[in-house]
N, C-alpha and C positions, 0 to 999 in steps of 0.2 A: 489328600493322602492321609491326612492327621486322623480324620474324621474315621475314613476305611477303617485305618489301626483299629480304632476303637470300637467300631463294630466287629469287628472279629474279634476282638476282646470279650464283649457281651457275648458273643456265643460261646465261646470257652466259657464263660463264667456259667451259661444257664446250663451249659453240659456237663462241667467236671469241678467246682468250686472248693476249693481248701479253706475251712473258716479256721480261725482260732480260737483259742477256747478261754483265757481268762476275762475276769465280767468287764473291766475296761482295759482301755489302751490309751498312752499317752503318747502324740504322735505331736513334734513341731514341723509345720510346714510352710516355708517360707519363712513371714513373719510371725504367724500365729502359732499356738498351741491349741491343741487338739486333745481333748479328752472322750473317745471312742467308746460306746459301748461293742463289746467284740462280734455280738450276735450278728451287727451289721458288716463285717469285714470281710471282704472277698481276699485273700490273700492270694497272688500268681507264685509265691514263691515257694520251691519245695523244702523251704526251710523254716517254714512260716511258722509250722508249731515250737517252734524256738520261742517266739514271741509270746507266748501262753502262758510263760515262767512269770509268776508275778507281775506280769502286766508290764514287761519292761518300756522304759523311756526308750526312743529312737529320733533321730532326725532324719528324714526320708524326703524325698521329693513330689512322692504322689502316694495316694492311697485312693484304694476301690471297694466303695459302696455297694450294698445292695439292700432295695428296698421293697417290701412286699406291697401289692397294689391293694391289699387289704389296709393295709395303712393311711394311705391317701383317701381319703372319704369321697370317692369319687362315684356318679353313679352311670348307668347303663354305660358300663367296659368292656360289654361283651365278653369273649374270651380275656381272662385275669391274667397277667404276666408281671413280674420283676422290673420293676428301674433301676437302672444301675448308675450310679454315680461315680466319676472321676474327681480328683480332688489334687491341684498336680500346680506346684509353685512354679510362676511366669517371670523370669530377668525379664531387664526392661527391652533387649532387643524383638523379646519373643511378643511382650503387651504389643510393642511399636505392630509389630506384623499380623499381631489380632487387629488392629486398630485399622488397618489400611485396607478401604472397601475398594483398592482398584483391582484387585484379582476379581473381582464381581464385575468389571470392564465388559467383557465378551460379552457376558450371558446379559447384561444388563441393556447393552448396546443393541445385541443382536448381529456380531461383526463379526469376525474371522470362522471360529470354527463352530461360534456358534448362530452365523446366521442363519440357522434354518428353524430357531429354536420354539417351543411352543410353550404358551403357556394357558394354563386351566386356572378356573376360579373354582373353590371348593364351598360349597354353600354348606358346610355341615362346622366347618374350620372360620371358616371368612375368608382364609388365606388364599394366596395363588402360588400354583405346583409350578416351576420352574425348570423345564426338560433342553438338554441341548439341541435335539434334533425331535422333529416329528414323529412320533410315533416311538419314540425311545419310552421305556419306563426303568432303563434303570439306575445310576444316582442323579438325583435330582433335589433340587435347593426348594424352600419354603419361606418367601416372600408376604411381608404383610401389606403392603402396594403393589399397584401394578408398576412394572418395570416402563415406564416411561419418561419423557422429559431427563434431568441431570440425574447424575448419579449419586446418591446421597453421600456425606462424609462421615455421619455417625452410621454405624454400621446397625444399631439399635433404628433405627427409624426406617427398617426394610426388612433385614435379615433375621428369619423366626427361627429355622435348623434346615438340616442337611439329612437328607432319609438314602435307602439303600432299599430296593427291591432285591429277589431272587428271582424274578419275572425282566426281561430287555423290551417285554414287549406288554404286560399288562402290570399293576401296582397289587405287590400280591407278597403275602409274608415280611411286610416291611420291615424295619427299623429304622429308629431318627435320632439323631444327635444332635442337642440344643447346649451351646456355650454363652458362660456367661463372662466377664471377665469382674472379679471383686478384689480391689487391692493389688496385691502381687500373685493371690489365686487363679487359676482358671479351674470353672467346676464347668465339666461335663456330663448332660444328662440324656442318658439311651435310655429309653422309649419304645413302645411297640406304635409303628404309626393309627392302630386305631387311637389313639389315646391323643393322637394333634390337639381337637378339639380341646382338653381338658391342657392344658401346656401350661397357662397361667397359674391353674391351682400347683399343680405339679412343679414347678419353678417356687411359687413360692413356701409350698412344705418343705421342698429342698433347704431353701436358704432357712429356713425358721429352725429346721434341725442343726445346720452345723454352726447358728448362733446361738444354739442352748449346748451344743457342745466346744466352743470354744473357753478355752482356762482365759478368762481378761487378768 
């Protein structure tokens, strides 16, 4: 359901986005401080050019990125689109339930609702597409093993993201959403599924920007 939110989020963002306008932002989140340049700030709030005054301090619990795919030195992307980064402080109840790979039970097992489920290998990715039912395409999990034998405990040594068709019946107009967990952070990163492939680079631009924007 988290994952959903957040794609409907990214389409709001590429449709109708509020940026702010002063050249940083100081943002504490969690434990860290956040020194924001503003160009990157997706703001959802209609109150958001508030924040343009002098670049005020706030303590906030999330804030939303966005990054142009010019930025990422990526190559053959085909059609060019936005990543949108999440950036959203995790209590320890919420890490605990990032942490816990038995909701991946079913699909993993192949048992209750989702014993019928199917899985593809993606030679272009390495990974495998993860569908609950036959012939389903549309949300489905992206696995970097194949789903067999036990169920892993680190949720990192299987689970790659979570994609969303607008197709139930072929993989078409994707989006994916890849979490990471750092510290008390969770950063979330939407994606257009052509861009699977490139995930690694794209992961670690992410983190390399919001450690040259963190105030130590």
């Amino acid at each position: 359901m988290r994952l959903l939110k957040f794609s409907i989020i990214i389409f709001i963002l590429s449709t109708s986005s509020l940026y702010v306008s002063a050249s940083e932002i100081q943002y504490k989140i969690g434990g860290k401080n956040f020194s924001f340049p503003s160009s990157y700030i997706v703001d959802l709030s209609p109150w958001g050019w508030l924040k343009s005054i002098g670049g005020l301090d706030e303590e906030v619990n999330s804030v939303y990125l966005e990054f142009s795919s010019s930025e990422i030195k990526l190559r053959n992307l085909g059609i060019r689109r936005s990543i949108f980064v999440s950036v959203e402080y995790y209590a320890d109840l919420a890490k605990k339930r990032y942490l816990d790979t038995s909701r991946w039970s079913s699909i993993w097992y192949a048992k209750n609702h989702d014993s019928d489920r199917e899985v593809l290998f993606d030679d272009l990715s390495q990974f495998y597409f993860i569908f609950e039912k036959h012939g389903y395409r549309g949300l489905f999990d992206i696995f970097s093993v194949m789903p067999t034998g036990e169920l892993p405990v680190n949720r990192d040594d299987f689970y790659v993201a979570t994609c969303d068709s607008s197709s139930i019946s072929e993989i078409k107009h994707s989006g994916c959403t890849r979490q990471l967990l750092i510290d008390d952070l969770m950063i979330e990163i939407g994606f257009p599924f052509h861009y699977l492939s490139h995930i690694q680079d794209i992961e670690t631009f992410v983190i390399s920007k919001l450690n040259a924007w963190e105030v130590k």
